[in-house]
BAPA-849853 format. One line per field, with one value per atom (N, C-alpha, C, O): z, y, x; residue in three letters. Coordinates in Angstrom, 1 decimal, always signed. Atoms other than C-alpha are relative to their C-alpha. Example, Ala and Ser with C-alpha at 12.3 -4.5 7.8 and 13.67 -1.06 7.14 Angstrom:
<rs>
c3 c(+0.0/+7.8/+0.0/+0.7/+0.0/+7.1/+0.8/+0.9)
c2 c(-1.2/-4.5/+1.2/+1.2/-1.1/-1.1/+1.1/+2.2)
c1 c(+0.9/+12.3/+0.9/+1.9/-0.9/+13.7/-0.8/-0.3)
type c(ALA/ALA/ALA/ALA/SER/SER/SER/SER)
</rs>
This chain:
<rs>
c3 c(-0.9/-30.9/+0.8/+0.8/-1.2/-28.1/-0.8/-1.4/+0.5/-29.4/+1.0/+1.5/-0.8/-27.1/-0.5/-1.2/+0.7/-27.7/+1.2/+1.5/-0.7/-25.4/-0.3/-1.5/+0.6/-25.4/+1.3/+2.4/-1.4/-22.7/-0.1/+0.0/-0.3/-22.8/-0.5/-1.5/+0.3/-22.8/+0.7/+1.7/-0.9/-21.4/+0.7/+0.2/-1.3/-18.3/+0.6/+0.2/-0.7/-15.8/+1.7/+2.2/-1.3/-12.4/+0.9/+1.7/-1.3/-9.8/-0.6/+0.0/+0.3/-12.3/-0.3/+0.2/+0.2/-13.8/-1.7/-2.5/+1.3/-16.9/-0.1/+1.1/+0.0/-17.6/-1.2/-2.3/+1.5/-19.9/-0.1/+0.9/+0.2/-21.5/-0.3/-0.2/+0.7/-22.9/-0.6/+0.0/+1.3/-25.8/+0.1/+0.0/+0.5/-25.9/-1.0/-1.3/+1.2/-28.9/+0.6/+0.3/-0.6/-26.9/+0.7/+1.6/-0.7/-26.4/+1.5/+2.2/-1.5/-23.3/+0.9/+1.9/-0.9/-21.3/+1.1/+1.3/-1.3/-18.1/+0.2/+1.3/-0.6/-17.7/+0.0/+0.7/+0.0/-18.3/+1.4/+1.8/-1.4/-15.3/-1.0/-1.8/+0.4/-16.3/+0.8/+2.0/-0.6/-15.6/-0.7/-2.0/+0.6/-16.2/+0.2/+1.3/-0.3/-16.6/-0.6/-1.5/+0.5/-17.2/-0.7/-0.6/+0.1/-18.5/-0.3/-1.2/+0.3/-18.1/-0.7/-0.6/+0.7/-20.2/+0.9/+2.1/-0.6/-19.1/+1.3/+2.2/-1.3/-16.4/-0.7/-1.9/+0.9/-17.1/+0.7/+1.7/-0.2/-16.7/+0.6/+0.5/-1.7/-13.7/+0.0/-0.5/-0.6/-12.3/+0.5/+1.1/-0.5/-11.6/+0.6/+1.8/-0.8/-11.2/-0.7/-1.6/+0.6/-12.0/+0.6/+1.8/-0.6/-11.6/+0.0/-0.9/+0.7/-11.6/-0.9/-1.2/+1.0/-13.6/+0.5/+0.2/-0.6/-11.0/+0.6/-0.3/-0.7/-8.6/+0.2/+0.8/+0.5/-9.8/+1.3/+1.8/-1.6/-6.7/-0.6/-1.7/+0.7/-7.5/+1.0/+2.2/-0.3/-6.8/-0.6/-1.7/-0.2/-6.5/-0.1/+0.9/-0.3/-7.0/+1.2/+1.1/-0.7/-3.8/-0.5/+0.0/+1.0/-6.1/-0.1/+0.5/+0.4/-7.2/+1.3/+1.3/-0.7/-4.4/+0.6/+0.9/-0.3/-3.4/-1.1/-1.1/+1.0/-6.4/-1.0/-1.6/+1.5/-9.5/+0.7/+1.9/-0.6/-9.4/-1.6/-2.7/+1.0/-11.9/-0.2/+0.9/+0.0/-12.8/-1.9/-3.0/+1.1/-15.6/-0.2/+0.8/+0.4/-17.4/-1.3/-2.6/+0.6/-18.5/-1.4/-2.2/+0.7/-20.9/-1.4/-2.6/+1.3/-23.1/+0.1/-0.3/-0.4/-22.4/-0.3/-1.3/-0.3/-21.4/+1.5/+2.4/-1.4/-18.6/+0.1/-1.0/-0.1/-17.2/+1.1/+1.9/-1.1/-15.1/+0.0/-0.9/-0.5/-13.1/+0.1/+1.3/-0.6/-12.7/+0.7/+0.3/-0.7/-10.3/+1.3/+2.4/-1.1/-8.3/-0.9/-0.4/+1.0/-11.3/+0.6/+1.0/-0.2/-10.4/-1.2/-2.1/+0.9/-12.4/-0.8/-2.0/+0.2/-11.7/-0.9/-1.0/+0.4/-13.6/-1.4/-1.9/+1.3/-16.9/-0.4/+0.0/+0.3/-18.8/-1.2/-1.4/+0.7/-21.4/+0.8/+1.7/-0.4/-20.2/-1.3/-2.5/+1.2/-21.7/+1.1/+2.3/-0.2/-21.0/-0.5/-1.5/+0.3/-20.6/+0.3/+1.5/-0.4/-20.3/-0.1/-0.8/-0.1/-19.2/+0.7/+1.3/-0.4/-18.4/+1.1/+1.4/-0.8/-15.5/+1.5/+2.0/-1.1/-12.3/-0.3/-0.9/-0.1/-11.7/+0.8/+1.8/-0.7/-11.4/-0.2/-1.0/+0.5/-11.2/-0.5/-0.6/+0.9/-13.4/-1.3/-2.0/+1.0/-16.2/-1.1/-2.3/+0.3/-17.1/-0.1/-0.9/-0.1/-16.3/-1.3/-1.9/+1.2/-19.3/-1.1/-1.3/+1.3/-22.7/-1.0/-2.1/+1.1/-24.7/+0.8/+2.0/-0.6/-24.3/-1.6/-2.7/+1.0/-26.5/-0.1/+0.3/+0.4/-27.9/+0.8/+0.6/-0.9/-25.2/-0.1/-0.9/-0.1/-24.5/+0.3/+0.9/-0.6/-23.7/+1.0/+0.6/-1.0/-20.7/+0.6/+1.3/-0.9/-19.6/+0.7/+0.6/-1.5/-16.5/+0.0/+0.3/-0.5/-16.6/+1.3/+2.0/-1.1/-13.8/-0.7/-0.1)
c2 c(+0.1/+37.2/-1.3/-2.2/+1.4/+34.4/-0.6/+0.1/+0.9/+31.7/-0.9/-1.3/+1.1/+29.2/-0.8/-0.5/+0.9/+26.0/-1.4/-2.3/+0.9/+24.0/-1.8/-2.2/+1.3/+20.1/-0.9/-0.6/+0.4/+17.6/-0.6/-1.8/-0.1/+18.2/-1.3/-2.1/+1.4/+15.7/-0.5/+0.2/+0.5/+13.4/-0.5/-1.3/+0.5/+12.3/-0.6/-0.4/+0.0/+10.8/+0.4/+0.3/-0.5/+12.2/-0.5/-0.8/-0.1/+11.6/-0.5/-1.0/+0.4/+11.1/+1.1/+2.2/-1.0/+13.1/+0.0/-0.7/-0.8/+15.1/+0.6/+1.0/-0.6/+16.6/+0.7/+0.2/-0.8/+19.7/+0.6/+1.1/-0.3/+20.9/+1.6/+2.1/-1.2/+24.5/+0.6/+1.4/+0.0/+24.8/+1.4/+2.0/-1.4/+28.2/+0.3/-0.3/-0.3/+29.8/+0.9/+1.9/-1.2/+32.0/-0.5/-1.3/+0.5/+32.1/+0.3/-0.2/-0.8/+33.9/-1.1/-0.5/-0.3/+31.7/-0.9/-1.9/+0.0/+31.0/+1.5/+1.4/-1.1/+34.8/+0.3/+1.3/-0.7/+35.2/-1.5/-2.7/+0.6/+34.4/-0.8/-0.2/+0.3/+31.7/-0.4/-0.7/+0.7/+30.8/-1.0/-1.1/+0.8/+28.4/+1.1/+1.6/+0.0/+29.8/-0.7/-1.5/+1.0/+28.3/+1.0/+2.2/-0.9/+29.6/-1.5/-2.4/+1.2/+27.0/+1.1/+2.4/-0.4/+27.3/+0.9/+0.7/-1.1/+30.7/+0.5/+1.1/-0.5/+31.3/+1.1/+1.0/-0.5/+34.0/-0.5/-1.3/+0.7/+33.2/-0.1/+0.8/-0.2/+32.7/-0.9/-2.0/+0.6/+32.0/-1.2/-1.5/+1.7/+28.1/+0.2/+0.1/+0.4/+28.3/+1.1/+1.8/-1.0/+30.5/-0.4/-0.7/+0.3/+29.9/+1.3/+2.1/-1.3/+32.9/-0.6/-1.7/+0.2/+33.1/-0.3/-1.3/+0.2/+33.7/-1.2/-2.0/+1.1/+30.9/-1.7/-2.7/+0.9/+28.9/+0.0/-0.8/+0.6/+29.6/+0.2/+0.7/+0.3/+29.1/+0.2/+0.1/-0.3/+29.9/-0.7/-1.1/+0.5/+28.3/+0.5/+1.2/-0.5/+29.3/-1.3/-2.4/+0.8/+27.8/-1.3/-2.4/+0.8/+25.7/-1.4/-2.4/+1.2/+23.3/-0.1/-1.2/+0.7/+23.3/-1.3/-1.7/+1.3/+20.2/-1.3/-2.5/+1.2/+18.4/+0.4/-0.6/-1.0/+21.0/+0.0/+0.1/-0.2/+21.0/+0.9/+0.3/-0.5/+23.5/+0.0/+0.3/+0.4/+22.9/+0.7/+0.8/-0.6/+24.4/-0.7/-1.3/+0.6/+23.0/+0.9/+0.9/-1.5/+25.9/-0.7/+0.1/+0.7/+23.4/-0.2/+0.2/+0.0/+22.6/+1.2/+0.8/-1.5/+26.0/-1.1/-1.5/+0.5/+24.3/+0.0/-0.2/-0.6/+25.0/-1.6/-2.1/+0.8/+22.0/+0.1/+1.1/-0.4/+21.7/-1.6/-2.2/+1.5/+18.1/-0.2/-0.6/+0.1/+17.8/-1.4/-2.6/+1.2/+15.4/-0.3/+0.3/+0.2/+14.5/+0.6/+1.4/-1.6/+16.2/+0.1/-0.9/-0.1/+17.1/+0.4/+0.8/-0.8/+18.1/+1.2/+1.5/-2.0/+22.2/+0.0/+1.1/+0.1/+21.3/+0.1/+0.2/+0.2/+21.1/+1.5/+2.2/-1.3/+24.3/-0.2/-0.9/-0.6/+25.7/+0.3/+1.1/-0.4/+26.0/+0.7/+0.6/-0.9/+28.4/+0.1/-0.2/+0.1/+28.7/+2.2/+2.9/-1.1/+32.5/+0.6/+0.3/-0.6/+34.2/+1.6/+2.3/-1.7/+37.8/-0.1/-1.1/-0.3/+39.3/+1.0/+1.6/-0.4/+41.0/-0.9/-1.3/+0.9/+39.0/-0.7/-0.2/+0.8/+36.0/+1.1/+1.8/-0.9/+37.6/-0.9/-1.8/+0.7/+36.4/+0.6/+0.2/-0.5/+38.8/-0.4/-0.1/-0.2/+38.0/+1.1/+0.9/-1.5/+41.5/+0.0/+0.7/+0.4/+40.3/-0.7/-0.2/+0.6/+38.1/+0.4/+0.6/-0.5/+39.1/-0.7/-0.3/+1.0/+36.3/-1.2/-1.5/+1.1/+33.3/-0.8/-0.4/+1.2/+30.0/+0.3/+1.2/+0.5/+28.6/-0.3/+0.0/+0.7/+26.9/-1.4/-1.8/+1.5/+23.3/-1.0/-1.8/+0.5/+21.5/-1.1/-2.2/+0.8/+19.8/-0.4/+0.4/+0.4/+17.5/-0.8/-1.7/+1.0/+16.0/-0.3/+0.4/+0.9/+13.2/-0.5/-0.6/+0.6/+11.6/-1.6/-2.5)
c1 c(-1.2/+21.4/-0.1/+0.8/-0.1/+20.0/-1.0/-1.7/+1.0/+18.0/-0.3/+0.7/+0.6/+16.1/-0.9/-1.8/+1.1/+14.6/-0.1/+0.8/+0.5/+12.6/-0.2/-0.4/+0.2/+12.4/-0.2/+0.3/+0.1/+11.3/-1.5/-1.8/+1.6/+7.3/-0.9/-0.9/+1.1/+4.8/-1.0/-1.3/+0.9/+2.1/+0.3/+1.0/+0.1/+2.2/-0.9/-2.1/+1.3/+0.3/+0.4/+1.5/-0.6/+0.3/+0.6/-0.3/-0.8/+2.7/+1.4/+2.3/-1.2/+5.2/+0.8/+0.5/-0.9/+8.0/+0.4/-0.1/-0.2/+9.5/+1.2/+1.4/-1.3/+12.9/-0.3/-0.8/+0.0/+13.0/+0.8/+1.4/-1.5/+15.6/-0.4/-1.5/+0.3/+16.5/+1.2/+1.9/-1.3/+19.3/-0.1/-1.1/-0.5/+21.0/+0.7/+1.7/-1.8/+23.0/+0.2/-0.5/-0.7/+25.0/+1.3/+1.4/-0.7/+28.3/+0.6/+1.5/+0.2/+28.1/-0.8/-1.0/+1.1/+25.7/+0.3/-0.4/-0.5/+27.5/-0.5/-1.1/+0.1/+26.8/-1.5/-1.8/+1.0/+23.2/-0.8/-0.6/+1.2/+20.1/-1.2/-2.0/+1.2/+17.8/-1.3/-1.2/+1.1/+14.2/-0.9/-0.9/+1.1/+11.5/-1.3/-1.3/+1.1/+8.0/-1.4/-1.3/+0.9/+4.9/-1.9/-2.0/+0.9/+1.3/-1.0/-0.8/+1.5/-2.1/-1.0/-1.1/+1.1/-5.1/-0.4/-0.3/+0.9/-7.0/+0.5/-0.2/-0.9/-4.1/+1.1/+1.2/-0.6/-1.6/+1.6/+1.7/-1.3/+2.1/+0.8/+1.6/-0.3/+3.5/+1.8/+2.2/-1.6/+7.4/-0.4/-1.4/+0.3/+8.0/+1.5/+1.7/-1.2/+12.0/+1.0/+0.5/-1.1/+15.3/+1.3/+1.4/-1.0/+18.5/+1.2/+0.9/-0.8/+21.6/+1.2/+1.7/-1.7/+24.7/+0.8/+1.5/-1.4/+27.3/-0.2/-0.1/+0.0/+27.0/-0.7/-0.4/+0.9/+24.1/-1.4/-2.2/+1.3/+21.6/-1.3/-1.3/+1.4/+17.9/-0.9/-0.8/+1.0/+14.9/-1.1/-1.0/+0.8/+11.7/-1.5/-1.6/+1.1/+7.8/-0.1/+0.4/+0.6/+6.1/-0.7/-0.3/+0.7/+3.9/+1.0/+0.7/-0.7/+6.7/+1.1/+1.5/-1.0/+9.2/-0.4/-1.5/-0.2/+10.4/-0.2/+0.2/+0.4/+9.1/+0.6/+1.0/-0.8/+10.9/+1.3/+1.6/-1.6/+14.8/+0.6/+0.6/-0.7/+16.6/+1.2/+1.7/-1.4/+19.9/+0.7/+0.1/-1.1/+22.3/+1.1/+1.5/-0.8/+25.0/+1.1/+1.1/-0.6/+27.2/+1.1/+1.5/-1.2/+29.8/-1.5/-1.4/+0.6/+26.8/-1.2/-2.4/+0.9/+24.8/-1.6/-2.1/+1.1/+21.7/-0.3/+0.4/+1.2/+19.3/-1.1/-1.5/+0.5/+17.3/-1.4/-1.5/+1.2/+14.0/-0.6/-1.3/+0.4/+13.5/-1.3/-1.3/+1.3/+10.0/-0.6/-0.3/+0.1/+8.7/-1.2/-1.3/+1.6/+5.6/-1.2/-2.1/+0.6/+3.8/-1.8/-2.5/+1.9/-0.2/-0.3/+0.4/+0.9/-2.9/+0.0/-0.2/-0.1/-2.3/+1.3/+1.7/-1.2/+1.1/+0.3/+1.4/+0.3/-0.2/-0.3/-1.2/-0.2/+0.9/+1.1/+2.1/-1.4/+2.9/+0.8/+0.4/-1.3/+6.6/+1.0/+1.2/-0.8/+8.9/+1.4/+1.4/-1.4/+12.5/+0.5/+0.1/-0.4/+14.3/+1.4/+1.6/-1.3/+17.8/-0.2/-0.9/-0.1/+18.6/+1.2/+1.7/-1.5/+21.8/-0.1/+1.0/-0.4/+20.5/-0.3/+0.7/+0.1/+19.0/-1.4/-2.3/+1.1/+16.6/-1.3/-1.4/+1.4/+13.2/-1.3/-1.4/+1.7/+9.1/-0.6/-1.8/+0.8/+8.1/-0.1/-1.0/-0.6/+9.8/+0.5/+1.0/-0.4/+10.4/+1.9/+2.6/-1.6/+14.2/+0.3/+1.2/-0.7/+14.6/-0.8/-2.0/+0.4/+14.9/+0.0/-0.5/+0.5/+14.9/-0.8/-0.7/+0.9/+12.3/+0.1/+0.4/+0.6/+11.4/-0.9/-1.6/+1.5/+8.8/-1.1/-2.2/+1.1/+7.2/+0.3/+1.1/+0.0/+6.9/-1.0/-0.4/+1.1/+3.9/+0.0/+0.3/+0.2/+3.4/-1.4/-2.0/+1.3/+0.0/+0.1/+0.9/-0.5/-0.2/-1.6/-2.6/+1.6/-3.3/+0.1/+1.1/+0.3/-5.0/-0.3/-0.6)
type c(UNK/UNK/UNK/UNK/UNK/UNK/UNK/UNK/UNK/UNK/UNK/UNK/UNK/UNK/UNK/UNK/UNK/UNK/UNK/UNK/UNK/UNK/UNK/UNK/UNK/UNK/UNK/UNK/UNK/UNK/UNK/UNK/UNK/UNK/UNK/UNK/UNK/UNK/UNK/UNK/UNK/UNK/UNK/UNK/UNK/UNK/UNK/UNK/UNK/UNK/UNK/UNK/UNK/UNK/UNK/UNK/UNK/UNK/UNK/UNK/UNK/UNK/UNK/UNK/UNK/UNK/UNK/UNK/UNK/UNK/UNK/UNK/UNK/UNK/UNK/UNK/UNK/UNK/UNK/UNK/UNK/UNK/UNK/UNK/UNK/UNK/UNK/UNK/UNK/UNK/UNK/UNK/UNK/UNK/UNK/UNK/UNK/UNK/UNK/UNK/UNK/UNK/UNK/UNK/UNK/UNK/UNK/UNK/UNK/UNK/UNK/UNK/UNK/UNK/UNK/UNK/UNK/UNK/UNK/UNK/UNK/UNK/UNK/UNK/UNK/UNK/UNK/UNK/UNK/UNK/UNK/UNK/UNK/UNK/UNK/UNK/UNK/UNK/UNK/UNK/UNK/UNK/UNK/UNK/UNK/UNK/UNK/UNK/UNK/UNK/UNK/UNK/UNK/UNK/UNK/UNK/UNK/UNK/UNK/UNK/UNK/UNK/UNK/UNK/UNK/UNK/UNK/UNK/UNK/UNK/UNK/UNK/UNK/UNK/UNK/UNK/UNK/UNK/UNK/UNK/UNK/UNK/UNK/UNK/UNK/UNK/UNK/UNK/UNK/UNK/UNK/UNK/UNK/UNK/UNK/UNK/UNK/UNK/UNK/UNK/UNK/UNK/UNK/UNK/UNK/UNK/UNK/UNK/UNK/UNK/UNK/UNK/UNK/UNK/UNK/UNK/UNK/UNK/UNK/UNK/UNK/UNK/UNK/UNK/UNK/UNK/UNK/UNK/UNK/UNK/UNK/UNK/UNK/UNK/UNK/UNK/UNK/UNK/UNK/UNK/UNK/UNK/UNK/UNK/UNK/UNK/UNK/UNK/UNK/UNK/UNK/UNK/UNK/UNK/UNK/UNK/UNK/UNK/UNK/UNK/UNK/UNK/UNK/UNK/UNK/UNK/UNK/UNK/UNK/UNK/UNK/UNK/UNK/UNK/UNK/UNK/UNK/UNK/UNK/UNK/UNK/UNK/UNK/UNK/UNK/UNK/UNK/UNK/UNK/UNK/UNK/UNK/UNK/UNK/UNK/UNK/UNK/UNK/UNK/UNK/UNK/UNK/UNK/UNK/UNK/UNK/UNK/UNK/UNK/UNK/UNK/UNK/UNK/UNK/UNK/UNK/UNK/UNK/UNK/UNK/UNK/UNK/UNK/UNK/UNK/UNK/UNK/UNK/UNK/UNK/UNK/UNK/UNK/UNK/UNK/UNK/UNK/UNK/UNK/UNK/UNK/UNK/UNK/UNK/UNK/UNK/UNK/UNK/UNK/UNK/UNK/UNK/UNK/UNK/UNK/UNK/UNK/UNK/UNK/UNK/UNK/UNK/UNK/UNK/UNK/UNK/UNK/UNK/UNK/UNK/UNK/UNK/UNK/UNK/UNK/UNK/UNK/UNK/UNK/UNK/UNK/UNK/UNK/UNK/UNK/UNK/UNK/UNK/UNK/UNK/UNK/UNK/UNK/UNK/UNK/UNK/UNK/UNK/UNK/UNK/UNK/UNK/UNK/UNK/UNK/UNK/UNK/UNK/UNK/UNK/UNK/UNK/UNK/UNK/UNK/UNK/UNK/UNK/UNK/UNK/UNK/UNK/UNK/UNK/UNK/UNK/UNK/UNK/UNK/UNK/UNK/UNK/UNK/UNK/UNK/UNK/UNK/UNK/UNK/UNK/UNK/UNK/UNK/UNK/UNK/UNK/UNK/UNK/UNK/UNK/UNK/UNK/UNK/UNK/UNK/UNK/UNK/UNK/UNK/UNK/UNK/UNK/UNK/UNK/UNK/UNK/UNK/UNK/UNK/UNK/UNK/UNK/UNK/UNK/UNK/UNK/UNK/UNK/UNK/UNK/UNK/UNK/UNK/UNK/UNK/UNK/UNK/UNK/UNK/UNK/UNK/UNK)
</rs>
């Protein structure tokens, strides 16, 4: 039904930045809630950002505010995630997800996810 596909990920070096995309095939997806999550080596997977459907308001793990910006672009159903000030701790698989009921940090909310994306942030 939903398909997702990450794009963006890469090396870095720290204090810089990354933009990652996340292609939907749906023609619905103004209506579904997305998020970003992330998962580091021997860490388990933890909420970074989410945005909703109706209005676009967003949400934030502590971790990245101020430096992460999520943004949506409902004309080409794509979901974005600014990264910026990147650290060390930042270095993780990112995955991209939609659900059609509300932004959550469990991810128990969204029912479809990507691939993943790889993100390393060197010193």
């Amino acid at each position: 039904q939903v398909q997702l596909v990450e794009s963006g990920g890469g090396l870095v070096q720290a204090g810089g930045s990354l933009r990652l995309s996340c292609a939907a095939s749906v023609r619905t997806f103004s209506y579904y809630a997305m998020g970003w999550f992330r998962q580091a080596p021997g860490k388990e997977r933890e909420f970074v950002a989410g945005i909703a459907w109706s209005r676009g308001s967003t949400y934030y793990a502590d971790s990245v505010k101020g430096r992460f910006a999520i943004s949506r672009d409902n004309a080409k159903n794509t979901m974005y995630l600014q990264m910026n000030s990147l650290k060390l701790e930042d270095t993780a698989v990112y995955y991209c997800a939609a659900g059609l009921s509300s932004v959550g940090t469990t991810g128990r909310e969204y029912r479809y996810w990507g691939q993943g994306t790889q993100v390393t942030v060197s010193s």
